[in-house]
C-alpha positions in Angstrom: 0.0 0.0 0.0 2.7 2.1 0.7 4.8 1.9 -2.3 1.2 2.5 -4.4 0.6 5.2 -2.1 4.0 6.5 -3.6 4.1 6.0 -6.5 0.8 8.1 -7.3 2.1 11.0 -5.5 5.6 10.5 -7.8 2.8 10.7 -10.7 0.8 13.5 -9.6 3.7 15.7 -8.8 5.5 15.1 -12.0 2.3 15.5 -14.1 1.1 18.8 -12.1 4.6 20.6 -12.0 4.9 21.3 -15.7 1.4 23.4 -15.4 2.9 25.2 -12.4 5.8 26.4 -13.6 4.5 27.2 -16.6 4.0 31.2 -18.0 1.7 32.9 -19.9 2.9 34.3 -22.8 0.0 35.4 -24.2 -1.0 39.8 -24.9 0.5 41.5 -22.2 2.7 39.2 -20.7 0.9 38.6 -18.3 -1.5 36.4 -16.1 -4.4 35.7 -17.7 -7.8 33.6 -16.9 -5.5 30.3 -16.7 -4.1 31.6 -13.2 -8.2 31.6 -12.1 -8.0 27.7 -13.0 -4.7 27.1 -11.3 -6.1 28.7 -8.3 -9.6 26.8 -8.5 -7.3 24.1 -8.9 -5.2 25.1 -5.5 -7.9 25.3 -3.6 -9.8 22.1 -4.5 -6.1 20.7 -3.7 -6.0 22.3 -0.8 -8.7 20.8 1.0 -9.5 17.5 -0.7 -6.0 16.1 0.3 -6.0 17.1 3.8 -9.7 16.2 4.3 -8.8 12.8 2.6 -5.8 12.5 4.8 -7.5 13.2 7.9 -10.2 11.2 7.2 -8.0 8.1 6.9 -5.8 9.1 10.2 -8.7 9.6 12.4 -10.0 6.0 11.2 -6.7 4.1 11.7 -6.2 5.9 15.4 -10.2 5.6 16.1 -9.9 1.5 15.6 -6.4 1.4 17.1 -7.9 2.5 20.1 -11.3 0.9 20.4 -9.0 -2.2 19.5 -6.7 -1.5 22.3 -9.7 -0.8 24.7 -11.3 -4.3 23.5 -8.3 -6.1 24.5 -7.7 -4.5 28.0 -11.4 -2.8 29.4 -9.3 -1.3 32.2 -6.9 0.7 29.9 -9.9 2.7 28.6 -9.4 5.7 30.7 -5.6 5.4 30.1 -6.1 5.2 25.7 -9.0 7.9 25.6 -7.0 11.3 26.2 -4.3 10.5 24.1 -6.6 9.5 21.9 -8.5 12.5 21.7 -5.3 14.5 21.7 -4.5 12.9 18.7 -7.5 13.5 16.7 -7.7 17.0 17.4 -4.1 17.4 16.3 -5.6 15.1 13.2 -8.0 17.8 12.2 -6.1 20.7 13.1 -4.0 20.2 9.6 -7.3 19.4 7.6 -8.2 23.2 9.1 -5.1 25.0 8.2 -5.9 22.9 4.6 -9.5 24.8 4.5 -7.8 28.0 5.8 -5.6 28.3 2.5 -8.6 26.8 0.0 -10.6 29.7 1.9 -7.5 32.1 0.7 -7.1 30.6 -2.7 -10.7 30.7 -3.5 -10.5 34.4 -2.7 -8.0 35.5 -4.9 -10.0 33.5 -7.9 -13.0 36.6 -7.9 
């Protein structure tokens, strides 16, 4: 899973980076309604992959624990504070991920 897991973010960097460096040339020189799609672009980016990645973190530390509380009852209060710790920590990056789509998405109107 891991080495799939790599080898499609290998794929997507090296097909996106060509359209990111790339210029306009066109009248003017400058920008033009292409940087409105690379933006759009950005910010569905921006908080698909966090949300994505915090979906599957909070699931793999959600059944790690509930696991860990199945085999030992009494270690419930010991695994649910950590465990809570971590998932806010989990969803703080998926917010700083809507914070910059939020910026992104402002800078396209």
């Amino acid at each position: 899973m891991k080495k799939i897991i790599s080898m499609l973010t290998f794929a997507c960097t090296w097909l996106m980076a060509s359209s990111a460096f790339a210029q306009n040339w066109g009248a003017g020189g400058g920008g033009g309604s292409s940087d409105k799609g690379m933006y759009a672009l950005g910010a569905a980016l921006a908080i698909a992959l966090p949300a994505l990645g915090g979906a599957f973190g909070q699931g793999r530390a959600s059944a790690a624990a509930l696991e860990s509380i199945g085999r030992n009852p009494n270690a419930a209060d010991k695994v649910f504070v950590p465990m809570l710790l971590g998932l806010a920590l989990i969803e703080s990056l998926v917010i700083y991920g809507f914070i910059i789509a939020i910026i992104l998405q402002g800078k396209i109107g």
